[in-house]
mmCIF file of the N, C-alpha and C atoms, coordinates in Angstrom:
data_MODEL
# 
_entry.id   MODEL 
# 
loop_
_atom_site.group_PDB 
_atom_site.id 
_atom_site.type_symbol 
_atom_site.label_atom_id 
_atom_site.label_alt_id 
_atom_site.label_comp_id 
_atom_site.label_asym_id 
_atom_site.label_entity_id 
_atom_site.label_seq_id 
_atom_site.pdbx_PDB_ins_code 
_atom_site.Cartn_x 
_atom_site.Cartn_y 
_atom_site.Cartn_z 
_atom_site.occupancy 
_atom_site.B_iso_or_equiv 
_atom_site.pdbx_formal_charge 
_atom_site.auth_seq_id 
_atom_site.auth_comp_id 
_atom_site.auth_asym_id 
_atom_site.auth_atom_id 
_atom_site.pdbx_PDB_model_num 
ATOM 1   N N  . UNK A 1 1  ? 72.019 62.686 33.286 1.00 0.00 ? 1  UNK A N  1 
ATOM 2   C CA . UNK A 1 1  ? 70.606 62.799 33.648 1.00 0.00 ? 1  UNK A CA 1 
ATOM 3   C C  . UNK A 1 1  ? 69.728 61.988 32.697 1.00 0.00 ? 1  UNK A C  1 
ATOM 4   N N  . UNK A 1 2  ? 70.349 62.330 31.764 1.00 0.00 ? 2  UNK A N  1 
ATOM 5   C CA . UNK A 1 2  ? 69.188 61.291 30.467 1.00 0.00 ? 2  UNK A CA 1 
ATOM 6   C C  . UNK A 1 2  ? 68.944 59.851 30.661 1.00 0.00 ? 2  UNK A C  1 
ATOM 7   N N  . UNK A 1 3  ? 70.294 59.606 31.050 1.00 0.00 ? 3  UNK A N  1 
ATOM 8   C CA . UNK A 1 3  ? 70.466 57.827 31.178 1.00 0.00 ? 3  UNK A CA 1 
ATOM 9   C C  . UNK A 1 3  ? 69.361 57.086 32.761 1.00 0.00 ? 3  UNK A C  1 
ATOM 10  N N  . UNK A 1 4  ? 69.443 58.449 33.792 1.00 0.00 ? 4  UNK A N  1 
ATOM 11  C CA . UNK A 1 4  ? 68.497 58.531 34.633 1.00 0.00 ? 4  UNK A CA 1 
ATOM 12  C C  . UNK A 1 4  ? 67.549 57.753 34.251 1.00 0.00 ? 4  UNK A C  1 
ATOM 13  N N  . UNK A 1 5  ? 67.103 59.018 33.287 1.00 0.00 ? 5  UNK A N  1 
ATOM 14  C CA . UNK A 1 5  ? 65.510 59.074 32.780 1.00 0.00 ? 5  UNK A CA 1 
ATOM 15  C C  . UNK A 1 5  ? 65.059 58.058 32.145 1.00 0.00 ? 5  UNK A C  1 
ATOM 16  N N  . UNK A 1 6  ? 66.005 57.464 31.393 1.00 0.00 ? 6  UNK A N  1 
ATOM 17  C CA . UNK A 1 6  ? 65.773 56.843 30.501 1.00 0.00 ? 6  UNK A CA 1 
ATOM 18  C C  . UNK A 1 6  ? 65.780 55.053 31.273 1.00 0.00 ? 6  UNK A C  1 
ATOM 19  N N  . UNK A 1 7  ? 66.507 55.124 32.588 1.00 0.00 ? 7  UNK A N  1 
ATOM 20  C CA . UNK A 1 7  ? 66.073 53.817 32.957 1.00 0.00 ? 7  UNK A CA 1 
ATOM 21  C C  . UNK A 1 7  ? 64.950 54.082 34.120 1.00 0.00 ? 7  UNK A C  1 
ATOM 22  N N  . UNK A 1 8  ? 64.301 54.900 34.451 1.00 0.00 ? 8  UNK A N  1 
ATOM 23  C CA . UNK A 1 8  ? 63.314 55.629 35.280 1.00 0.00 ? 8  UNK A CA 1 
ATOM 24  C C  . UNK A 1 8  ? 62.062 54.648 34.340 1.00 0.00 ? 8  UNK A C  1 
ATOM 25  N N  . UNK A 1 9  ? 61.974 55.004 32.611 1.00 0.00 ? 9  UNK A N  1 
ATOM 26  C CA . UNK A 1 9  ? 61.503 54.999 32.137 1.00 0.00 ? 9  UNK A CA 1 
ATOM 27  C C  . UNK A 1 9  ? 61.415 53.217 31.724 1.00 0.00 ? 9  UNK A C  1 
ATOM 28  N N  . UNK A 1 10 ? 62.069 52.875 31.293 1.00 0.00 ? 10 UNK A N  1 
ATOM 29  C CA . UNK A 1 10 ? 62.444 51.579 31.276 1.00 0.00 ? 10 UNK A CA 1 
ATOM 30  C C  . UNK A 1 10 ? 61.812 50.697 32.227 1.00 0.00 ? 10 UNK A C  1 
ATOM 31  N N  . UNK A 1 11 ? 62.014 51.333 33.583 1.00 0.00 ? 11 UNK A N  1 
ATOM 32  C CA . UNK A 1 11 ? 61.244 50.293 34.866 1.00 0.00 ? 11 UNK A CA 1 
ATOM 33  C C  . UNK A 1 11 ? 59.938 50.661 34.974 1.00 0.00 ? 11 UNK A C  1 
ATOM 34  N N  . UNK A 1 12 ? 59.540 51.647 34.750 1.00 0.00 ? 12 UNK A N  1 
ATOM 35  C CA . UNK A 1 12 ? 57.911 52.356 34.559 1.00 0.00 ? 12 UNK A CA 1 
ATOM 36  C C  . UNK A 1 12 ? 56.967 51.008 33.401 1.00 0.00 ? 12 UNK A C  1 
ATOM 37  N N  . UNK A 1 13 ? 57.680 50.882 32.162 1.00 0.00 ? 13 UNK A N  1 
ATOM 38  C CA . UNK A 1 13 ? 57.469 49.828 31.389 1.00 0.00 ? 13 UNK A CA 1 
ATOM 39  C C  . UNK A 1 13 ? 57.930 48.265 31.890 1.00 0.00 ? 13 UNK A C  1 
ATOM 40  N N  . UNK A 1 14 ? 58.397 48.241 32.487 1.00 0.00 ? 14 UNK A N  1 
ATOM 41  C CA . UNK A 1 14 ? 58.968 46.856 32.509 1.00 0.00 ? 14 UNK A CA 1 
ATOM 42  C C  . UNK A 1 14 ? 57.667 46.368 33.655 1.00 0.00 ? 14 UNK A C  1 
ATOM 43  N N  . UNK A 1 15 ? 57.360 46.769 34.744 1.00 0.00 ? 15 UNK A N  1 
ATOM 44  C CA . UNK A 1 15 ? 56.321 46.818 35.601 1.00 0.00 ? 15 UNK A CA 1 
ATOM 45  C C  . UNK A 1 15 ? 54.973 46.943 34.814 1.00 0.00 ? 15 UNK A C  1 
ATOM 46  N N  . UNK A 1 16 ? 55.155 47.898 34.143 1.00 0.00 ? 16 UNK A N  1 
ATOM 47  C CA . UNK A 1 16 ? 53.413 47.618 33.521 1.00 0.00 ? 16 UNK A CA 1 
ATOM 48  C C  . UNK A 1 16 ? 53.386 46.145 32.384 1.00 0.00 ? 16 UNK A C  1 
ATOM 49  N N  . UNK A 1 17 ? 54.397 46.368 32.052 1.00 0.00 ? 17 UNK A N  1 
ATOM 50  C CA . UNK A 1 17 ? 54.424 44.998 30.910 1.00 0.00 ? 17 UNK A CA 1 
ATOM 51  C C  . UNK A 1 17 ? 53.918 43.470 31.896 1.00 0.00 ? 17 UNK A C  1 
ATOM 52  N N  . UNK A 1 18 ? 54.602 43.496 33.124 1.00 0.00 ? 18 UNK A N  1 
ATOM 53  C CA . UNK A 1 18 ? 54.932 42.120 34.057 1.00 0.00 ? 18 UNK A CA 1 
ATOM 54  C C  . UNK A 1 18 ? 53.572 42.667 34.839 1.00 0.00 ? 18 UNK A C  1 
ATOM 55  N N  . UNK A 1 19 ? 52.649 43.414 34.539 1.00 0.00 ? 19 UNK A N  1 
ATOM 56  C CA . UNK A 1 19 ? 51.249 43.233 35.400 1.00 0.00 ? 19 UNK A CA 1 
ATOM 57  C C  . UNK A 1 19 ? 50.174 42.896 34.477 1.00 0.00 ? 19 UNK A C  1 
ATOM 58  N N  . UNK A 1 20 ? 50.250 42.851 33.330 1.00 0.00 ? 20 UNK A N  1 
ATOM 59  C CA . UNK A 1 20 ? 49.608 42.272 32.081 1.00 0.00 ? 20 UNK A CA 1 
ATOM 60  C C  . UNK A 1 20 ? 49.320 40.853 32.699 1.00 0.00 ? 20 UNK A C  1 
ATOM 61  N N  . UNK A 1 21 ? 47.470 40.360 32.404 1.00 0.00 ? 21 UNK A N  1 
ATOM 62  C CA . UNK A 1 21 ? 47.667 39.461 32.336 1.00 0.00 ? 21 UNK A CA 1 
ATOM 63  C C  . UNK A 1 21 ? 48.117 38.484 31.855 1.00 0.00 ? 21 UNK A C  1 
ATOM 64  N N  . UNK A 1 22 ? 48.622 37.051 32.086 1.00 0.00 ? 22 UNK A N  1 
ATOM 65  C CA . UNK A 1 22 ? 49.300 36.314 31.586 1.00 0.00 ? 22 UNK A CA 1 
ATOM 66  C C  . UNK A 1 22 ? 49.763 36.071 30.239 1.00 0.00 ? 22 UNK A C  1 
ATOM 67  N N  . UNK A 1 23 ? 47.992 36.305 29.346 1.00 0.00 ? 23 UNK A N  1 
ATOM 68  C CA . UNK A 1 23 ? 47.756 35.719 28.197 1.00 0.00 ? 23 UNK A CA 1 
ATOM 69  C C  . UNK A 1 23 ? 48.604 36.934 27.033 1.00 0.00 ? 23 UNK A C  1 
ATOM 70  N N  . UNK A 1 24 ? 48.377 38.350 27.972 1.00 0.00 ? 24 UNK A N  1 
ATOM 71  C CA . UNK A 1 24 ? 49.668 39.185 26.736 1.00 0.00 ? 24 UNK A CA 1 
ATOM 72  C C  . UNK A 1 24 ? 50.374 39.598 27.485 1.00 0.00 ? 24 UNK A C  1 
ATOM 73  N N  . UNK A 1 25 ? 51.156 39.251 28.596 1.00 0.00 ? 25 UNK A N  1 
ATOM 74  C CA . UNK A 1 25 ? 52.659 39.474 28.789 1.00 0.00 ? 25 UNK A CA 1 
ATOM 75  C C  . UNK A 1 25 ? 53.116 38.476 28.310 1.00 0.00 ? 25 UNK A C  1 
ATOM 76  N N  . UNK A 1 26 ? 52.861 37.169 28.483 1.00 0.00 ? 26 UNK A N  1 
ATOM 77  C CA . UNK A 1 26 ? 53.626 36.054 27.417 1.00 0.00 ? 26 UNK A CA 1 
ATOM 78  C C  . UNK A 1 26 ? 53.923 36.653 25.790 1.00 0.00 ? 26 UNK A C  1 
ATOM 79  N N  . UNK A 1 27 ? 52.958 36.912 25.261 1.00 0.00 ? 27 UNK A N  1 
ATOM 80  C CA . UNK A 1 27 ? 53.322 37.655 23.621 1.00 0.00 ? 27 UNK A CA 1 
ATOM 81  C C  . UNK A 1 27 ? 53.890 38.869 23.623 1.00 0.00 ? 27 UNK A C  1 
ATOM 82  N N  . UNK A 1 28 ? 54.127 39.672 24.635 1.00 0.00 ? 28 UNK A N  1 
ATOM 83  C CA . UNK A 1 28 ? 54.803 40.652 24.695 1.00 0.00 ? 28 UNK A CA 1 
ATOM 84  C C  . UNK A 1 28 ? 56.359 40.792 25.075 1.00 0.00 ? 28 UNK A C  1 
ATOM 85  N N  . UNK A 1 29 ? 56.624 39.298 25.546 1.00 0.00 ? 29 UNK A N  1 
ATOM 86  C CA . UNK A 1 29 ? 58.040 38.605 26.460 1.00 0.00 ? 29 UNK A CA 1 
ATOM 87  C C  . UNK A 1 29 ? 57.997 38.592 25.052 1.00 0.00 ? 29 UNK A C  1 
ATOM 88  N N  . UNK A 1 30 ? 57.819 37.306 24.545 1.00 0.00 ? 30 UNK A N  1 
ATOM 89  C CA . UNK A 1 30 ? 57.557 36.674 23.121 1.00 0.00 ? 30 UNK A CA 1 
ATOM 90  C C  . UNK A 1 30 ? 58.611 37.336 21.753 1.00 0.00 ? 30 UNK A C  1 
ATOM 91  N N  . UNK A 1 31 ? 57.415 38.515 21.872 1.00 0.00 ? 31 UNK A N  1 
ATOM 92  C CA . UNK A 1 31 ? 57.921 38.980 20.444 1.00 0.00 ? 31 UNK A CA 1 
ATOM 93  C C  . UNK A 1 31 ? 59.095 40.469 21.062 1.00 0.00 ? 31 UNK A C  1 
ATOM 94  N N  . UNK A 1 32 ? 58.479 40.867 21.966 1.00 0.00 ? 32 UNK A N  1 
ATOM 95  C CA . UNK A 1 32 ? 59.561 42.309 21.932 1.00 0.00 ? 32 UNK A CA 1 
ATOM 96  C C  . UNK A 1 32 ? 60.527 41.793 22.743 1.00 0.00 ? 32 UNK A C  1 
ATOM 97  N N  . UNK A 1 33 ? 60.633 41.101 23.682 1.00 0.00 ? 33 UNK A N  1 
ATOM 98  C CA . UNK A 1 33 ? 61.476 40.890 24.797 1.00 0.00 ? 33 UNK A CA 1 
ATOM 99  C C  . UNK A 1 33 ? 62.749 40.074 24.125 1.00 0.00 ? 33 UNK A C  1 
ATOM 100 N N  . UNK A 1 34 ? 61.847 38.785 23.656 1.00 0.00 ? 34 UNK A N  1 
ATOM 101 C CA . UNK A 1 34 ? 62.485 37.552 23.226 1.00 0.00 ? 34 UNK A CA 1 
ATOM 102 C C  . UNK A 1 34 ? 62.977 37.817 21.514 1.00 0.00 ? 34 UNK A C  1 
ATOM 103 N N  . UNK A 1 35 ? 62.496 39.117 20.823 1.00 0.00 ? 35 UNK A N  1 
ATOM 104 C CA . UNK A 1 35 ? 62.462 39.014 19.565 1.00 0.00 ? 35 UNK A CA 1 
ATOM 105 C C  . UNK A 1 35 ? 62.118 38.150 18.656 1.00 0.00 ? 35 UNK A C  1 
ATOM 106 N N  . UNK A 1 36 ? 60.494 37.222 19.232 1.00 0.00 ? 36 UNK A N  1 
ATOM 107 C CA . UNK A 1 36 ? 60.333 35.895 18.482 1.00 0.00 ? 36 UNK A CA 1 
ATOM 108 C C  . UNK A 1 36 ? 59.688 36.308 17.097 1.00 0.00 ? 36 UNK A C  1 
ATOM 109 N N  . UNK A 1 37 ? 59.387 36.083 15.822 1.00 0.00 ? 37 UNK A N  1 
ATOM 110 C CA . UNK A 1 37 ? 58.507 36.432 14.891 1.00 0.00 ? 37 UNK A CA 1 
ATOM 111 C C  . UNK A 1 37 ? 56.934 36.239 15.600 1.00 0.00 ? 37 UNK A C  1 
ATOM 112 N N  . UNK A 1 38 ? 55.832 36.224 14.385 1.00 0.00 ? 38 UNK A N  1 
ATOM 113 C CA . UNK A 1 38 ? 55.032 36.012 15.206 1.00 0.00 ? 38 UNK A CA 1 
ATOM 114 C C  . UNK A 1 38 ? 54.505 34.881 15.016 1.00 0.00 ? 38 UNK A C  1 
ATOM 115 N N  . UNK A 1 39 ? 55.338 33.900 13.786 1.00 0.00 ? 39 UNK A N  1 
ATOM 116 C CA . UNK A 1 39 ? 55.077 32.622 13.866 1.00 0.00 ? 39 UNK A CA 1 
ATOM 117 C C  . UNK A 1 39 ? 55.892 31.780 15.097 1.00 0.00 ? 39 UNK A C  1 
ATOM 118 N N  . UNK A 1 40 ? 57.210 32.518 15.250 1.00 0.00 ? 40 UNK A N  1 
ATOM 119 C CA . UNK A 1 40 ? 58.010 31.794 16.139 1.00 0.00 ? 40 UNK A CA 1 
ATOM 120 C C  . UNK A 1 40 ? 56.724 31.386 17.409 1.00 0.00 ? 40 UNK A C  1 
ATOM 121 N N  . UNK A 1 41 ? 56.551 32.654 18.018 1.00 0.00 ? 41 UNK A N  1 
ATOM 122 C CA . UNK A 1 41 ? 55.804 32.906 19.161 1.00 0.00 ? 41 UNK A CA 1 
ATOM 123 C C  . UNK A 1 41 ? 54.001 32.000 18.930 1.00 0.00 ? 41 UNK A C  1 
ATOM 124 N N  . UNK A 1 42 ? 53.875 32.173 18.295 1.00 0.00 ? 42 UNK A N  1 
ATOM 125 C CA . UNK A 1 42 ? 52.629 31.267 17.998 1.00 0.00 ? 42 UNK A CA 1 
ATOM 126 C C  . UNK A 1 42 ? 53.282 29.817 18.480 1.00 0.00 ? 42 UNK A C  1 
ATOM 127 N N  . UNK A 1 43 ? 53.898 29.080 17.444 1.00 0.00 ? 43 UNK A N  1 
ATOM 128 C CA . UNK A 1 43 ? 54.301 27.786 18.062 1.00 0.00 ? 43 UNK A CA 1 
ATOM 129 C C  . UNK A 1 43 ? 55.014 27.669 19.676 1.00 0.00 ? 43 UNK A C  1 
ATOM 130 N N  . UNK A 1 44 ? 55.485 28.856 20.128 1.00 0.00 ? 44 UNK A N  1 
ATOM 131 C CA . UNK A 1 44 ? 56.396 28.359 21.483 1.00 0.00 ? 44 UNK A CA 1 
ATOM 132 C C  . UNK A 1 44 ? 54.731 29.005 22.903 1.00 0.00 ? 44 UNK A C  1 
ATOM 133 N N  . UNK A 1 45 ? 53.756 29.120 22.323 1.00 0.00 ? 45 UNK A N  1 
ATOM 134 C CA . UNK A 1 45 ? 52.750 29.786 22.781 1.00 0.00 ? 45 UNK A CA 1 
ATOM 135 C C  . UNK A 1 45 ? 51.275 28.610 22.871 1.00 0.00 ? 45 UNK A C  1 
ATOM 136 N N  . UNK A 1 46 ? 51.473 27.787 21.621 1.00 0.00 ? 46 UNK A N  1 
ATOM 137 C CA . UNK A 1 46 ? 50.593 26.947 21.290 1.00 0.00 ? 46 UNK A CA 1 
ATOM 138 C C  . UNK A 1 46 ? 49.147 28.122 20.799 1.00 0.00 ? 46 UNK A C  1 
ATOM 139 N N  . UNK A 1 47 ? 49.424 28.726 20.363 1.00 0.00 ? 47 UNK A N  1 
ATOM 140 C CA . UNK A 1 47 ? 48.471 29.147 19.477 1.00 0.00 ? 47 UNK A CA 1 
ATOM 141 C C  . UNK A 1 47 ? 48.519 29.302 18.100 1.00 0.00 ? 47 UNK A C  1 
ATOM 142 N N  . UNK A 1 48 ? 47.186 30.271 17.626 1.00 0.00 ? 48 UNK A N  1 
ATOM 143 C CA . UNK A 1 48 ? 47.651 30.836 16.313 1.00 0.00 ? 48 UNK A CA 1 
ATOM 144 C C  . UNK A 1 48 ? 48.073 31.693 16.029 1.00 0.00 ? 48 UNK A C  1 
ATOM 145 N N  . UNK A 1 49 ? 48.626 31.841 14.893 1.00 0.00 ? 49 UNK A N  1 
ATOM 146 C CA . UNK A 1 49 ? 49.169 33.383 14.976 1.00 0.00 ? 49 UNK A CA 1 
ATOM 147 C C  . UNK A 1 49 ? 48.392 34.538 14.799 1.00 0.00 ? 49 UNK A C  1 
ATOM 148 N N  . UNK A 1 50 ? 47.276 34.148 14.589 1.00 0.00 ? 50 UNK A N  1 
ATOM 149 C CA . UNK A 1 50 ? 46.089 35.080 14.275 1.00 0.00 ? 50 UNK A CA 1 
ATOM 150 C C  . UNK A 1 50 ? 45.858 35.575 15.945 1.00 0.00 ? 50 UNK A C  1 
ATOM 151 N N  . UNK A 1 51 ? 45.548 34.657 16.981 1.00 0.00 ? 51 UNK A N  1 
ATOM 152 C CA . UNK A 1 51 ? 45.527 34.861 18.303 1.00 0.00 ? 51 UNK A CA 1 
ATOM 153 C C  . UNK A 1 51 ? 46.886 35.485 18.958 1.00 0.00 ? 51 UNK A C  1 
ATOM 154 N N  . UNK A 1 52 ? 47.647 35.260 18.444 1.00 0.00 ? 52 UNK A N  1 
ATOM 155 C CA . UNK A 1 52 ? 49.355 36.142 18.879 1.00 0.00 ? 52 UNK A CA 1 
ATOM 156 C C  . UNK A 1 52 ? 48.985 37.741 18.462 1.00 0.00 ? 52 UNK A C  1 
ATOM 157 N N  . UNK A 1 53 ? 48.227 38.047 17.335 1.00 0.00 ? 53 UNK A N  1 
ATOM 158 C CA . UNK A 1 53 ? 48.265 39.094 16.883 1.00 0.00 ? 53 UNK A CA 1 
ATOM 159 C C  . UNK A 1 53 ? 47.499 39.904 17.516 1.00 0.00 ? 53 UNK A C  1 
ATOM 160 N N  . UNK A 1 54 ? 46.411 39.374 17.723 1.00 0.00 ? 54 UNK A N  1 
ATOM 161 C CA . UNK A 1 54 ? 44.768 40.024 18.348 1.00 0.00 ? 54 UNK A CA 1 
ATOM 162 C C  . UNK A 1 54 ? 45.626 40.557 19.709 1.00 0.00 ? 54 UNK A C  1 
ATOM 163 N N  . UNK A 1 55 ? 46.563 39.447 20.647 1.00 0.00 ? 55 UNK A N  1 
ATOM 164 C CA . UNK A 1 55 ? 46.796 39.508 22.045 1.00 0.00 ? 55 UNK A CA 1 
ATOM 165 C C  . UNK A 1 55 ? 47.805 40.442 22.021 1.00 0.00 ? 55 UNK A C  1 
ATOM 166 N N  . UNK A 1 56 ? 48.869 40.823 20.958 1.00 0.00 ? 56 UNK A N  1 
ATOM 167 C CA . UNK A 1 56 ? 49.675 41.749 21.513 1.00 0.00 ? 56 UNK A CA 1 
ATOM 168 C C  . UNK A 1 56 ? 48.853 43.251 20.798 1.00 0.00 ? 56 UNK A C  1 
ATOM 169 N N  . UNK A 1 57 ? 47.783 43.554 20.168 1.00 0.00 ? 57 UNK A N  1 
ATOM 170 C CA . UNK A 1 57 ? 47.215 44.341 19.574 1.00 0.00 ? 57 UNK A CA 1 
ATOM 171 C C  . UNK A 1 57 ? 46.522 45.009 21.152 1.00 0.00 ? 57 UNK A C  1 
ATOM 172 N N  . UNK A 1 58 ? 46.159 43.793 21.859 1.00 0.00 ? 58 UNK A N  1 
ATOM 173 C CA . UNK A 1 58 ? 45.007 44.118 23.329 1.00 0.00 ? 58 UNK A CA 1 
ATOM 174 C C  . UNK A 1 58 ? 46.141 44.558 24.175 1.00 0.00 ? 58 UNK A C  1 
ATOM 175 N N  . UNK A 1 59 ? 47.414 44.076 24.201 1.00 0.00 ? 59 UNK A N  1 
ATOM 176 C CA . UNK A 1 59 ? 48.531 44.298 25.255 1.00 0.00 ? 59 UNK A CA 1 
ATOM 177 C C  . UNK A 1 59 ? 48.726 45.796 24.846 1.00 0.00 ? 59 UNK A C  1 
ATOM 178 N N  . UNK A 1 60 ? 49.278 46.163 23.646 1.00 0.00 ? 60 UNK A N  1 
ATOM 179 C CA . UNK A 1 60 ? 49.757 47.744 23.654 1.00 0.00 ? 60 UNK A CA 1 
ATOM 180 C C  . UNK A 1 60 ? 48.169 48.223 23.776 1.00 0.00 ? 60 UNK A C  1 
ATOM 181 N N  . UNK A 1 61 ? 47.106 48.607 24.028 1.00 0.00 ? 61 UNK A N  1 
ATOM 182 C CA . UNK A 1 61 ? 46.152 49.166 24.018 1.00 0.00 ? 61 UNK A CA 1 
ATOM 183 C C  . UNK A 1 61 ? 45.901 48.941 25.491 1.00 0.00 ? 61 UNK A C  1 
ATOM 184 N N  . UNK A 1 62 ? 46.216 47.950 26.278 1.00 0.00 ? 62 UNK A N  1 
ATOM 185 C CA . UNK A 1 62 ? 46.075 48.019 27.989 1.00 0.00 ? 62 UNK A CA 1 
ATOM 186 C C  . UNK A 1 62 ? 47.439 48.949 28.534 1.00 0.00 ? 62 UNK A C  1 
ATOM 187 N N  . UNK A 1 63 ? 48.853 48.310 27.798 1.00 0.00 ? 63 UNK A N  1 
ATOM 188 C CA . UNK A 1 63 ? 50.093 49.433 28.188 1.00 0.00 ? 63 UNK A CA 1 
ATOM 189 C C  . UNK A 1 63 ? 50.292 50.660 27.746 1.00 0.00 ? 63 UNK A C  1 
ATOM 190 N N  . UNK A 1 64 ? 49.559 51.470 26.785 1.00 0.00 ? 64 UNK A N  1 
ATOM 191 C CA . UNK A 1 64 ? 49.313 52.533 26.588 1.00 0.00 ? 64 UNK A CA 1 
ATOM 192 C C  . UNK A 1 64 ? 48.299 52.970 27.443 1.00 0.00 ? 64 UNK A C  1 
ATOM 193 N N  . UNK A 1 65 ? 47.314 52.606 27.994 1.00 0.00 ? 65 UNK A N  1 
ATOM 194 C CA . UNK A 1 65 ? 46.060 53.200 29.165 1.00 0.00 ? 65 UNK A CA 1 
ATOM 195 C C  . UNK A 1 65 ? 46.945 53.302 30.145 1.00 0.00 ? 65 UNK A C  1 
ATOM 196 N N  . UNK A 1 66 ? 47.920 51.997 30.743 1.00 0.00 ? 66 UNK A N  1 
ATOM 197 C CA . UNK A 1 66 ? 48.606 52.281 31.633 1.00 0.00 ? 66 UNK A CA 1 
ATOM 198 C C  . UNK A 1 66 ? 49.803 53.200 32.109 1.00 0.00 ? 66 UNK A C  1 
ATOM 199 N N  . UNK A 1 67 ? 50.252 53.144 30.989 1.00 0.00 ? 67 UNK A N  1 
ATOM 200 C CA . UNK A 1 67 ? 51.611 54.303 30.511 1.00 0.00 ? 67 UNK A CA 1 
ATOM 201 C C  . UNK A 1 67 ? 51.691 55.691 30.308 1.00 0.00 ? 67 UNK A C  1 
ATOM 202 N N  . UNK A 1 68 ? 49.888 56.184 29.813 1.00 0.00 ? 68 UNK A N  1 
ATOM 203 C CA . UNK A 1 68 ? 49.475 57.316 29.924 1.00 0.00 ? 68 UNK A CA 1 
ATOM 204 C C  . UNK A 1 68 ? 50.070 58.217 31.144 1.00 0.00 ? 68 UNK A C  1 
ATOM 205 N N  . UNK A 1 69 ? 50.340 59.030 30.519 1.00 0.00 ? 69 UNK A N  1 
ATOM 206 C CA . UNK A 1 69 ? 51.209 60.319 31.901 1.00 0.00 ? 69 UNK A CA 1 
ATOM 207 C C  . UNK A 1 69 ? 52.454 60.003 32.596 1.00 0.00 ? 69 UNK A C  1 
ATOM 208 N N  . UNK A 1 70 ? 52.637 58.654 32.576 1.00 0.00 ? 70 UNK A N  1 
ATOM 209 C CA . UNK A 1 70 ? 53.663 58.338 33.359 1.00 0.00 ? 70 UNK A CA 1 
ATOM 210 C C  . UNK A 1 70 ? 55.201 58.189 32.824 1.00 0.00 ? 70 UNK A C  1 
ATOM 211 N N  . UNK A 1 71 ? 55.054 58.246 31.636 1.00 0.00 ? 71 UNK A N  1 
ATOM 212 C CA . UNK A 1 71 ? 56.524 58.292 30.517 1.00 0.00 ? 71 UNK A CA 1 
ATOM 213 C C  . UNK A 1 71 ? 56.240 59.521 29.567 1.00 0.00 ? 71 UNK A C  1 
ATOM 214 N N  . UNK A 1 72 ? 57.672 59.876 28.777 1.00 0.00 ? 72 UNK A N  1 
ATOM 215 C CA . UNK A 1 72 ? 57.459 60.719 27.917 1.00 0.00 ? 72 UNK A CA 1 
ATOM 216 C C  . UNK A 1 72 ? 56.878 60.920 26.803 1.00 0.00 ? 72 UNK A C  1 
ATOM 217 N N  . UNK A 1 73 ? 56.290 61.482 26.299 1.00 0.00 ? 73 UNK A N  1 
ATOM 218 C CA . UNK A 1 73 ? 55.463 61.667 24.699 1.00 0.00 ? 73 UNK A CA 1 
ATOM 219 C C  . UNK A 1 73 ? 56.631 60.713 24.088 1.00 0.00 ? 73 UNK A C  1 
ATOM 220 N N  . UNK A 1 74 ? 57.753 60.834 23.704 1.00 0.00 ? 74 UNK A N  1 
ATOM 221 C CA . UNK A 1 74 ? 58.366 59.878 22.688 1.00 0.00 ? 74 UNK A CA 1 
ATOM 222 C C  . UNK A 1 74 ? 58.222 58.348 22.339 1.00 0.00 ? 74 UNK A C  1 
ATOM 223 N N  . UNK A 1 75 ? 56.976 57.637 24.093 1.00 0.00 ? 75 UNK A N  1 
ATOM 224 C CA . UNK A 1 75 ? 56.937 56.645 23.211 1.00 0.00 ? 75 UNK A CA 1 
ATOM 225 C C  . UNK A 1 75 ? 55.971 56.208 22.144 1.00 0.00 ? 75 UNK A C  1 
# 
């Protein structure tokens, strides 16, 4: 049942991540998906890393509004 849940949960995120607009699902592929640093991701992004930071700071603060109720307290 857990393993259920746990990819229930998985696609709940994977969908909110891939409805992000462009500018932070790219830094969110980037760094969590792709495991890039956040210099890596700056250069394969053409930004700065100061702007990598701000955008995945705005991404978990839009996927947490979105994620609200719909996954378990653990994340």
């Amino acid at each position: 049942f857990d393993s259920v849940e746990s990819q229930d949960t998985n696609d709940i995120i994977k969908t909110a991540v891939l409805s992000l607009p462009a500018k932070y699902k790219d830094v969110v592929l980037c760094v969590y998906y792709n495991e890039m640093t956040i210099a890596e991701a700056a250069i394969v992004l053409r930004v700065a890393e100061g702007t990598v930071k701000s955008r995945l700071s705005r991404a978990r603060q839009k996927l947490k509004s979105a994620l609200e109720g719909r996954v378990s307290d653990e994340l």
